[in-house]
Structure formats: C-alpha cells, structure tokens
mmJSON file of the N, C-alpha and C atoms, coordinates in Angstrom:
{"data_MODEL":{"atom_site":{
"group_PDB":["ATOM","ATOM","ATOM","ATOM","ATOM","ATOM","ATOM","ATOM","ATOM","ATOM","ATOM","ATOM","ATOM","ATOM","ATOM","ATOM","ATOM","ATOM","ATOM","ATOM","ATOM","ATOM","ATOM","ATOM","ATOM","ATOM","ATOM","ATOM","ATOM","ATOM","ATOM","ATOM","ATOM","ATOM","ATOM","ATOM","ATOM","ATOM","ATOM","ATOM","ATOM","ATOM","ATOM","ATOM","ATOM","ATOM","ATOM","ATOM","ATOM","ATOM","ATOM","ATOM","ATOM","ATOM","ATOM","ATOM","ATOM","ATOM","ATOM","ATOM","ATOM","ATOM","ATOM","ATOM","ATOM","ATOM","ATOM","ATOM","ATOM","ATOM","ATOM","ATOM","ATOM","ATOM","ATOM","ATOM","ATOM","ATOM","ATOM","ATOM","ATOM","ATOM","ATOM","ATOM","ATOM","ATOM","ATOM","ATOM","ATOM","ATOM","ATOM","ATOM","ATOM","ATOM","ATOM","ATOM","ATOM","ATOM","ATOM","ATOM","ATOM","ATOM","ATOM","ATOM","ATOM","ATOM","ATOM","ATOM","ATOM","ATOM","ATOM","ATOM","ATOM","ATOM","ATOM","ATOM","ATOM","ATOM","ATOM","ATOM","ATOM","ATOM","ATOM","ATOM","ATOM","ATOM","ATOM","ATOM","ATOM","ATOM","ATOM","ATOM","ATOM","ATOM","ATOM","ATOM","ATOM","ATOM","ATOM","ATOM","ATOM","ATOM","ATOM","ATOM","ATOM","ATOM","ATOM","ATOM","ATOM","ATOM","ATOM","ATOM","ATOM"],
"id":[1,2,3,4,5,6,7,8,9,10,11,12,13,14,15,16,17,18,19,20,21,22,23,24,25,26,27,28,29,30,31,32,33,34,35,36,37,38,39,40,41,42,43,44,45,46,47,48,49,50,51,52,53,54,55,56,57,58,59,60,61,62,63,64,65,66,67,68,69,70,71,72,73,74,75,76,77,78,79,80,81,82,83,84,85,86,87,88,89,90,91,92,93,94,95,96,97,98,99,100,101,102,103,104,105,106,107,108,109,110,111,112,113,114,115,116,117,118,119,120,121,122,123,124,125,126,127,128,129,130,131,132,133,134,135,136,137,138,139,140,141,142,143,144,145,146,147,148,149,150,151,152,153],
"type_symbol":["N","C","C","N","C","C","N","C","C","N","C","C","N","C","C","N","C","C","N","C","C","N","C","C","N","C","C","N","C","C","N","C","C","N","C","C","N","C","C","N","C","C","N","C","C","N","C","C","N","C","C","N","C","C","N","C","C","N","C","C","N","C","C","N","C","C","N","C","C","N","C","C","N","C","C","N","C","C","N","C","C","N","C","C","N","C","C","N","C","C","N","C","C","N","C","C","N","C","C","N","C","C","N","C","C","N","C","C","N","C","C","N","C","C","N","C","C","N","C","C","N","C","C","N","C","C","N","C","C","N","C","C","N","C","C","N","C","C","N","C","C","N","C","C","N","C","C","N","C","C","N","C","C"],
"label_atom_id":["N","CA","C","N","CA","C","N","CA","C","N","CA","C","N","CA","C","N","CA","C","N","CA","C","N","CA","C","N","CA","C","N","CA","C","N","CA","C","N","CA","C","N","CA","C","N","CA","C","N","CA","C","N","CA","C","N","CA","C","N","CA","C","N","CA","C","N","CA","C","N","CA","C","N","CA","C","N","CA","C","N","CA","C","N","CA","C","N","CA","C","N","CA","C","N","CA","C","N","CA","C","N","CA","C","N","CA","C","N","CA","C","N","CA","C","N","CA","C","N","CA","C","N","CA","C","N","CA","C","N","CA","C","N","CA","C","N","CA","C","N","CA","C","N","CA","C","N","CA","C","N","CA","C","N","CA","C","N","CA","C","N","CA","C","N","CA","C","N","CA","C","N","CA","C","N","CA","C"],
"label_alt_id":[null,null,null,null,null,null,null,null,null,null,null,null,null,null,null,null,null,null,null,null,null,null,null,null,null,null,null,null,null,null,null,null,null,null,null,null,null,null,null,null,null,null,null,null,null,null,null,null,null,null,null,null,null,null,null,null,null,null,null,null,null,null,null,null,null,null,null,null,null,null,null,null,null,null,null,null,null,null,null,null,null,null,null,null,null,null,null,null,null,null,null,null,null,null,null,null,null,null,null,null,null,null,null,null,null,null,null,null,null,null,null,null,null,null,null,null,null,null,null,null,null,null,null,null,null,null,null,null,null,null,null,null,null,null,null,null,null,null,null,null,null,null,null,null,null,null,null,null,null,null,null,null,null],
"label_comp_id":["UNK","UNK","UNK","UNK","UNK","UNK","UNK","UNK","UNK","UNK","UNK","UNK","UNK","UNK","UNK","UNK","UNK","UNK","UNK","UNK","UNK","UNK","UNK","UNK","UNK","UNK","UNK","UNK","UNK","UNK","UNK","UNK","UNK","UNK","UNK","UNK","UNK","UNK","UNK","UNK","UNK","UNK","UNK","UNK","UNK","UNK","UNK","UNK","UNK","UNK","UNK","UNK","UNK","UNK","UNK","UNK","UNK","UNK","UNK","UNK","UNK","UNK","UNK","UNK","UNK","UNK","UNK","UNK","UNK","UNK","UNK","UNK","UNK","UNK","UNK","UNK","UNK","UNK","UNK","UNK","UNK","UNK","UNK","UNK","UNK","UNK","UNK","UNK","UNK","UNK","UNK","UNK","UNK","UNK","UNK","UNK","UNK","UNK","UNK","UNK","UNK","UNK","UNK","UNK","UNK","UNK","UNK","UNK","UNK","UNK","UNK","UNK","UNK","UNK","UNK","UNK","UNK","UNK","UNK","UNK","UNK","UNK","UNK","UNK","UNK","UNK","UNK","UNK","UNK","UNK","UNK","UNK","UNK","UNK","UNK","UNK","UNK","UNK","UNK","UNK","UNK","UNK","UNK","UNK","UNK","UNK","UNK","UNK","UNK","UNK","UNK","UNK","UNK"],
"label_asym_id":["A","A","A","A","A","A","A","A","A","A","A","A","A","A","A","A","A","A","A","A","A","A","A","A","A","A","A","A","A","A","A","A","A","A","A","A","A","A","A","A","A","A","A","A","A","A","A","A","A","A","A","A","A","A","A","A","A","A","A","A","A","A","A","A","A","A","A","A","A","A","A","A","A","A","A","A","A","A","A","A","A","A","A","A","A","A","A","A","A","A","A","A","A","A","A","A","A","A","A","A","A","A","A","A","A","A","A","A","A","A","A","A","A","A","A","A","A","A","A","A","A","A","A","A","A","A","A","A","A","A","A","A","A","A","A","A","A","A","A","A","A","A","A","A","A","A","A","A","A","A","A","A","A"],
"label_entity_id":["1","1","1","1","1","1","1","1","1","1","1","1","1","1","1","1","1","1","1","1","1","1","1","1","1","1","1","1","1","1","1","1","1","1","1","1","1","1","1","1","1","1","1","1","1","1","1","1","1","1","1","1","1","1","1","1","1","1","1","1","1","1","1","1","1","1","1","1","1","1","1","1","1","1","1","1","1","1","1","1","1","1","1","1","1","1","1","1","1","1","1","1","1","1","1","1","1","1","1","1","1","1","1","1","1","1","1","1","1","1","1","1","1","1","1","1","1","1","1","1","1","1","1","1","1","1","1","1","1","1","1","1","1","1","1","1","1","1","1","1","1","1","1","1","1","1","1","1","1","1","1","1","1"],
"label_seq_id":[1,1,1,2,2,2,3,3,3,4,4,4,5,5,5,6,6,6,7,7,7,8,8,8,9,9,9,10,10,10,11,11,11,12,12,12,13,13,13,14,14,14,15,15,15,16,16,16,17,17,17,18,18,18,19,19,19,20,20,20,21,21,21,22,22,22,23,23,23,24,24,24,25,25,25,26,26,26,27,27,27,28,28,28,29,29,29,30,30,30,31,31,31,32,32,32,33,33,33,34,34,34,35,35,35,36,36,36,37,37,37,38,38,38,39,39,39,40,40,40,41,41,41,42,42,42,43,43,43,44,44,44,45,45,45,46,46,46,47,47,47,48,48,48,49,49,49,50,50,50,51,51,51],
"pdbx_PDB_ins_code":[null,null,null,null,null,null,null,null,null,null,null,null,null,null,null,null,null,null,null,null,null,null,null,null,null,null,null,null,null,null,null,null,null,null,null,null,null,null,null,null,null,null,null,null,null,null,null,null,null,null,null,null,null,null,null,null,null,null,null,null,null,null,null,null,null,null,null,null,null,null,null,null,null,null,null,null,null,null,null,null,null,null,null,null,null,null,null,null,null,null,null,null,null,null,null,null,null,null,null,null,null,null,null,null,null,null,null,null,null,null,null,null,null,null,null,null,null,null,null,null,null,null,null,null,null,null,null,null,null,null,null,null,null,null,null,null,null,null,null,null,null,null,null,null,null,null,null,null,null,null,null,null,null],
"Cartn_x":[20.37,19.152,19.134,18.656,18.655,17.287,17.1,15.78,15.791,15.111,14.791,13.708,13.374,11.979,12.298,10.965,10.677,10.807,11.235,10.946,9.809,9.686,8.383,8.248,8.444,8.013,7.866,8.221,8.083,6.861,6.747,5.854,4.279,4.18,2.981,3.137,4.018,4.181,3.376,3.826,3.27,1.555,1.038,-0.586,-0.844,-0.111,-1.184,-1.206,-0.487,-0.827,-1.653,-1.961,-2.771,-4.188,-5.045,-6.191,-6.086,-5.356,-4.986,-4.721,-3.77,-3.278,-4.312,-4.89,-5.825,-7.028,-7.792,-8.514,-7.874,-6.36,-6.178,-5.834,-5.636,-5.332,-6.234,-7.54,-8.536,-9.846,-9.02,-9.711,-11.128,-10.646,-11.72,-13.045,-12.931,-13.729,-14.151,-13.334,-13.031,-12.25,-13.259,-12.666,-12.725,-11.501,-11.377,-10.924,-11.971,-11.092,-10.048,-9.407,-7.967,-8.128,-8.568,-8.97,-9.245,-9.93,-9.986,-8.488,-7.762,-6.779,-6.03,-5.548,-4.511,-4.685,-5.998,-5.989,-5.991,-5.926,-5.423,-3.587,-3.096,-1.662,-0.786,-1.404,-0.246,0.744,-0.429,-0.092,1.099,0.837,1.969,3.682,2.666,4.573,4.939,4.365,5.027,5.561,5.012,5.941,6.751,7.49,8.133,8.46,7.073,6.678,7.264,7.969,8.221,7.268,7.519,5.874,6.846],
"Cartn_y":[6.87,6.339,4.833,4.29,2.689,2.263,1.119,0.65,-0.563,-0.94,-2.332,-3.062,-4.033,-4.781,-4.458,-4.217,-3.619,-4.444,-4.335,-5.424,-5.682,-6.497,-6.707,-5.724,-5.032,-3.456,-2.524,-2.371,-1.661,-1.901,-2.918,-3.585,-3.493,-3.301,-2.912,-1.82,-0.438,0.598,0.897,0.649,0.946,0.46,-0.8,-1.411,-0.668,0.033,0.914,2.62,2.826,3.844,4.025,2.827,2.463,3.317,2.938,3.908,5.07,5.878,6.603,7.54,6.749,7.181,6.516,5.618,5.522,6.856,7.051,8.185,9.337,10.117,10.463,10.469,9.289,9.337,9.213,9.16,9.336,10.387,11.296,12.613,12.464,11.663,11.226,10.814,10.401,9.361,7.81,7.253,5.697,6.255,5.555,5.366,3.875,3.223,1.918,1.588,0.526,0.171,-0.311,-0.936,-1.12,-2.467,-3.356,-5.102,-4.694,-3.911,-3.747,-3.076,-2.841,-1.628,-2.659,-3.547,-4.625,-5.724,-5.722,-6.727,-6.255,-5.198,-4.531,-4.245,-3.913,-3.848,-4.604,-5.599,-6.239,-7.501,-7.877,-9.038,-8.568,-7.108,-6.228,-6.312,-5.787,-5.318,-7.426,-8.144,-9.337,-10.339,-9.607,-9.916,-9.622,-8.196,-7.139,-6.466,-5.746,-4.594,-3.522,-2.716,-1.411,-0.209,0.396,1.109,3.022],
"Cartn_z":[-4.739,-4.208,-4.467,-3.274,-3.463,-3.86,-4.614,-4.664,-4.469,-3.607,-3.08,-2.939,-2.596,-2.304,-0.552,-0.117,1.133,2.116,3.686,4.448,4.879,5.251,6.335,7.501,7.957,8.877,7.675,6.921,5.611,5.128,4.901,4.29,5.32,6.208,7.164,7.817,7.316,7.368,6.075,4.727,4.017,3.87,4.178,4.178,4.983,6.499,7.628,6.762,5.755,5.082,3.793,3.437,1.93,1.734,3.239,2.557,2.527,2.989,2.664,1.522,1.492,-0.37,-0.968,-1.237,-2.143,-1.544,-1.156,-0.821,-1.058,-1.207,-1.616,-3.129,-3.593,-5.162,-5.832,-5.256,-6.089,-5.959,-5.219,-4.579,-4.002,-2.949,-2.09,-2.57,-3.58,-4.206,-3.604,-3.621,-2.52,-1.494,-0.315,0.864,1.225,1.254,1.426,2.915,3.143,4.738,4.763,5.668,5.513,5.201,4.941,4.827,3.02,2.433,1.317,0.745,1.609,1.081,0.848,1.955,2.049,0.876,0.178,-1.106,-2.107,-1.809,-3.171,-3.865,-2.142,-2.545,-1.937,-0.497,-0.29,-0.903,-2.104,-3.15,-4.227,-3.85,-4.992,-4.461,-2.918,-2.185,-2.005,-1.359,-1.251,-2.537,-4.012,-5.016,-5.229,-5.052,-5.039,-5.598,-6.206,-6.824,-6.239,-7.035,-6.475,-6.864,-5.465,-5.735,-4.773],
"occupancy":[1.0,1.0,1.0,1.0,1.0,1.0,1.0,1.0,1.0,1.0,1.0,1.0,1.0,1.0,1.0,1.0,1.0,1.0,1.0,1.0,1.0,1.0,1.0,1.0,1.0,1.0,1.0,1.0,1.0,1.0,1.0,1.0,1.0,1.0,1.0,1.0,1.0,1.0,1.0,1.0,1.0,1.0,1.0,1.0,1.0,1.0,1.0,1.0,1.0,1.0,1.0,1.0,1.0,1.0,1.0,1.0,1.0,1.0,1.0,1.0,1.0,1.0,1.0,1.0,1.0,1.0,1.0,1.0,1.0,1.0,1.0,1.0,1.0,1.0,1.0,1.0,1.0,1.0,1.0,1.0,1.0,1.0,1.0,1.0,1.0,1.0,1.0,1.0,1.0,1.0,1.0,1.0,1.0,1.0,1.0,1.0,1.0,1.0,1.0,1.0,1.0,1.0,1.0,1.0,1.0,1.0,1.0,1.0,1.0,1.0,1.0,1.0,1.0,1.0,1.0,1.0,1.0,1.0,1.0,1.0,1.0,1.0,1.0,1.0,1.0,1.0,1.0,1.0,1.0,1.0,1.0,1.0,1.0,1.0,1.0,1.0,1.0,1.0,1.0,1.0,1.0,1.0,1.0,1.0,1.0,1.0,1.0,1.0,1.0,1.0,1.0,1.0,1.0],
"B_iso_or_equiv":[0.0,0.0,0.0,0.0,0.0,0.0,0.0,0.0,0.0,0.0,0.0,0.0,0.0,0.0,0.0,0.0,0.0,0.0,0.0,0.0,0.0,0.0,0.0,0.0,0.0,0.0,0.0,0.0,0.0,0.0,0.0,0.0,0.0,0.0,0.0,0.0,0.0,0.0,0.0,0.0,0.0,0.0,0.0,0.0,0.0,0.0,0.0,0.0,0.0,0.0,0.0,0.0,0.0,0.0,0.0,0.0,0.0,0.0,0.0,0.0,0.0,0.0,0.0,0.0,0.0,0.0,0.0,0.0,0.0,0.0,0.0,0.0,0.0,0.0,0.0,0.0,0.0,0.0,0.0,0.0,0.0,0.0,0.0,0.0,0.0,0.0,0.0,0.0,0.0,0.0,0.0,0.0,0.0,0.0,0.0,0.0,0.0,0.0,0.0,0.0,0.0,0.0,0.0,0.0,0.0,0.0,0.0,0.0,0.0,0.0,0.0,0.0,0.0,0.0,0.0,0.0,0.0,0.0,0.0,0.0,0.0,0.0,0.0,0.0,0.0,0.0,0.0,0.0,0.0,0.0,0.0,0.0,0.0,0.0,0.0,0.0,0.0,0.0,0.0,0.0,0.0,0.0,0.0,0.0,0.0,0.0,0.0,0.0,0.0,0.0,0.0,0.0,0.0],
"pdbx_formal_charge":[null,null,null,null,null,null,null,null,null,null,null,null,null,null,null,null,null,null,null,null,null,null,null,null,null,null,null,null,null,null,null,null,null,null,null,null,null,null,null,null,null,null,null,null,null,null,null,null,null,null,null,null,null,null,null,null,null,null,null,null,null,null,null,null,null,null,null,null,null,null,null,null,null,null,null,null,null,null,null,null,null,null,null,null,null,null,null,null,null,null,null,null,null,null,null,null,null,null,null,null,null,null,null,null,null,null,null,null,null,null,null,null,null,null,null,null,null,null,null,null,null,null,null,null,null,null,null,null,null,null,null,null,null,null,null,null,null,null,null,null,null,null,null,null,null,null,null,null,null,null,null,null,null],
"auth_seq_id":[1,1,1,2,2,2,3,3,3,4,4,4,5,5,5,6,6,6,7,7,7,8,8,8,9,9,9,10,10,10,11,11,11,12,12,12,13,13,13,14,14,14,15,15,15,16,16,16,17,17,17,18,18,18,19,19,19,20,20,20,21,21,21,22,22,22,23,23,23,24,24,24,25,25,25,26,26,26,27,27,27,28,28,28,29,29,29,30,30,30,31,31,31,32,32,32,33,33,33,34,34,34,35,35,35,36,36,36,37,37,37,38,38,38,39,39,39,40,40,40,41,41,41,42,42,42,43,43,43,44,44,44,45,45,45,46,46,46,47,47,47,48,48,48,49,49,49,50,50,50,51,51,51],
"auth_comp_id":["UNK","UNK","UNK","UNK","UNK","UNK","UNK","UNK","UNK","UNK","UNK","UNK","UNK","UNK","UNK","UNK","UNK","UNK","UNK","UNK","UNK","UNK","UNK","UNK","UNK","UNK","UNK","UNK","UNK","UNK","UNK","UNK","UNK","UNK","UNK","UNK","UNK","UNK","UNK","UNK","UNK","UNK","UNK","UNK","UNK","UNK","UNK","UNK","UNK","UNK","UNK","UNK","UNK","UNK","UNK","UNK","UNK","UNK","UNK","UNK","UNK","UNK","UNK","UNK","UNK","UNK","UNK","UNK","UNK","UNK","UNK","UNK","UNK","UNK","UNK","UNK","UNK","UNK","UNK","UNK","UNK","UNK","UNK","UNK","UNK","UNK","UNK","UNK","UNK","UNK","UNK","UNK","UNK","UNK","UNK","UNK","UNK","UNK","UNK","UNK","UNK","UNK","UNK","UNK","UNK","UNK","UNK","UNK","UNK","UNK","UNK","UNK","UNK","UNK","UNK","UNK","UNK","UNK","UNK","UNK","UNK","UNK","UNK","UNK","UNK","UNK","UNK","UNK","UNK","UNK","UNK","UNK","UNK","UNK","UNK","UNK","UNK","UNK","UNK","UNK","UNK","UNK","UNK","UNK","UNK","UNK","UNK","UNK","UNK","UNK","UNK","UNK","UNK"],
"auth_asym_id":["A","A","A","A","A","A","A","A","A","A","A","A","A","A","A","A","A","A","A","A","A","A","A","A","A","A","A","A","A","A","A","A","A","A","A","A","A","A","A","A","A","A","A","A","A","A","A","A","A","A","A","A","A","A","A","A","A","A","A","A","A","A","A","A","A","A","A","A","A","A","A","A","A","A","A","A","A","A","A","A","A","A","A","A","A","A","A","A","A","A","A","A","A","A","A","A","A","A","A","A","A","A","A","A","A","A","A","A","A","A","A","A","A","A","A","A","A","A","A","A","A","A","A","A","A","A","A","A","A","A","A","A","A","A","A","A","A","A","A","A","A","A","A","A","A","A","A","A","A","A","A","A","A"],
"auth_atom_id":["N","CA","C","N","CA","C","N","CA","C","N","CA","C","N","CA","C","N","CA","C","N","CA","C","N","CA","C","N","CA","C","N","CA","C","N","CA","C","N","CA","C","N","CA","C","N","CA","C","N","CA","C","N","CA","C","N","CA","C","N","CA","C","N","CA","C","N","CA","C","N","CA","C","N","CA","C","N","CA","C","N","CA","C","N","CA","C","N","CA","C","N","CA","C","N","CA","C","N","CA","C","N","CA","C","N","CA","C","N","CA","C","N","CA","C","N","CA","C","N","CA","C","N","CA","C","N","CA","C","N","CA","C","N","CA","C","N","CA","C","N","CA","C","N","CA","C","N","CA","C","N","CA","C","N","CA","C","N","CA","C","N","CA","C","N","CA","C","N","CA","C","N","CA","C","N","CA","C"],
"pdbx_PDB_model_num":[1,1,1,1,1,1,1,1,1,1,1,1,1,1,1,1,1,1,1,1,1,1,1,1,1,1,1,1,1,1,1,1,1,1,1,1,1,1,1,1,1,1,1,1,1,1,1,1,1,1,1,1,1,1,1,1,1,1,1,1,1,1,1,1,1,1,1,1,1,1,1,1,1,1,1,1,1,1,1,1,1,1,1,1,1,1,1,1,1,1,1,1,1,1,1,1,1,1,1,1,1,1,1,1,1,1,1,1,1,1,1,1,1,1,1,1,1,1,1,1,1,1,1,1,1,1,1,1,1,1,1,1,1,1,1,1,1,1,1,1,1,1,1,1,1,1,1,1,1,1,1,1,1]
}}}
C-alpha cells in the first residue's frame, strides 16, 4: 500500500465527500454544509496530512 499526499482531484473528491463523513462520524449529530466542511479539512489535505 502506498501513502501519499493527495492530488488535487483527490483532493476535491475527498472536500465533495467531507460532510458526509463528518455527519457520519458523529452520528448525525453535525450536519455541516460543505463551505463549513471545506474549513475544516481542506487546510489539512493542502498541508499534507494524511487522513
């Protein structure tokens, strides 16, 4: 298995799936729009946090 820092299609593959998983990871507790979702993790993936 490779691990890498993500590309950019990766990288807005993963932000168009964020609220998502957050609504799911917090058992539908927060539902975040996607403008809230994207400041939460896209500062992560463009450091290159592996997630």
């Amino acid at each position: 298995m490779e691990i890498r820092k993500p590309s950019e299609v990766e990288i807005e593959k993963i932000l168009a799936h964020s609220p998502q998983a957050i609504f799911e990871g917090t058992l539908g507790e927060v539902e975040p729009t996607i403008e809230k979702a994207k400041q939460l993790v896209e500062p992560l993936l463009r450091r290159g946090v592996i997630i």
